[in-house]
N, C-alpha and C positions, 0 to 999 in steps of 0.2 A: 142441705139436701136438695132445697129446690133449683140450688145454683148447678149441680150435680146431673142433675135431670136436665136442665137446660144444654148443658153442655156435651149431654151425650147424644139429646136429640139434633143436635147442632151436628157433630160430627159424623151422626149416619146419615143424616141428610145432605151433607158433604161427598158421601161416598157415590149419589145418584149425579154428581155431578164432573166426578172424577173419569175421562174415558178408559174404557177396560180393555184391554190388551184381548186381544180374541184369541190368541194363540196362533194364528196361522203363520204359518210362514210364505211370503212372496211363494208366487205361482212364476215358475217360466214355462214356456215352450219350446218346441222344437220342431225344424225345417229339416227334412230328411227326403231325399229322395235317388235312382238312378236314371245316369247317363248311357244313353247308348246312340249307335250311328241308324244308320235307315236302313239298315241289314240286319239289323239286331243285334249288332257284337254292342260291348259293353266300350265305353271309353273313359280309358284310365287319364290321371293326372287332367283332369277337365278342372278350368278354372272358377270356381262356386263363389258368386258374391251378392251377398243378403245385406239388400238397402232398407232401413225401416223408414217406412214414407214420411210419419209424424216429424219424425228428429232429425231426417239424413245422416244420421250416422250408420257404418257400413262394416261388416264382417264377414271377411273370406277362410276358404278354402280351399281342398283339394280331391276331386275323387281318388278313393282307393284301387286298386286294382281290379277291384268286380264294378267298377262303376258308381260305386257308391259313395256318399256323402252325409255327413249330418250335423247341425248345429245346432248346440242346445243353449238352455239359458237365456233365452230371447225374452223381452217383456209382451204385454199383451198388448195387441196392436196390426196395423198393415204392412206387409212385406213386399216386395219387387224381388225375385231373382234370376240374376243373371248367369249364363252358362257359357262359356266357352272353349276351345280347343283350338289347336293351330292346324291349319288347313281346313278347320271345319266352321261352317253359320255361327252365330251367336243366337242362344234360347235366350229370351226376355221373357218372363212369366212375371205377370202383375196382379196382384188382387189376392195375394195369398194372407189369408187373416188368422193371426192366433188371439185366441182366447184361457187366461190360465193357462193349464197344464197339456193343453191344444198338443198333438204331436199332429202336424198338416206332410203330407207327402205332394212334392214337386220336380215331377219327374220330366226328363227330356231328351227329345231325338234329334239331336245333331246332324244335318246334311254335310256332304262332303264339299267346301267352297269350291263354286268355277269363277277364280280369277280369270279374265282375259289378259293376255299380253300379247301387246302389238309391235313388233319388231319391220322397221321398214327401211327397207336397203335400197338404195341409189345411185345404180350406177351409169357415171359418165363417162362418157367416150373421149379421149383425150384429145387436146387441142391439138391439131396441124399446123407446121408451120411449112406454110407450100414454098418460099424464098430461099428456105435453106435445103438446097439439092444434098449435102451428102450424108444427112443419116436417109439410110433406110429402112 
């Protein structure tokens, strides 16, 4: 009997040592925001890429048609994202922080790019040849 007792104090004092499963399940986040230009129209098909600072590792997108965007399932941690469009600036937004179940909005306004191009034309007057009289 006392072997009994021994061994059962033995086995619940086992159980303070066993870690217990909390139940929770992993927390993500999500990065959601819209794109528009400096008119306020919405820009579609804008290119969305979320660098997580910790890891470097990187997940793109694409705006929708309203401008919109969202990535979910992010772990908890700092984000960079970047924005872009053709003919238009590139947004860099940094310091975007999720915590758990964090929904962060990062939103951005697109300028319209002013490439310069320089086109320079040259023109030279053709050489004379004073010795030959018969072109004219």
């Amino acid at each position: 009997m006392k072997f009994r007792f021994v061994a059962f104090v033995l086995a619940v004092s086992a159980l303070f040592f066993v870690p217990f499963d909390s139940g929770k399940e992993p927390t993500w986040g999500t990065i959601r925001g819209t794109v528009k230009d400096s008119t306020g129209a919405v820009v579609a098909n804008a290119s969305v890429t979320i660098l997580d600072a910790q890891t470097g590792a990187t997940r793109q997108t694409k705006t929708n048609s309203g401008g919109d965007y969202q990535m979910f399932g992010l772990p908890s941690g700092s984000y960079r994202v970047k924005i872009a469009a053709p003919g238009m600036s590139t947004e860099d937004i940094i310091g975007v922080v999720l915590n758990g179940s964090d929904v962060m909005t990062a939103n951005a306004v697109l300028k319209v790019s002013t490439a310069t191009e320089n086109v320079e034309v040259t023109a030279e007057a053709p050489i004379i040849d004073t010795s030959d009289q018969d072109h004219q």
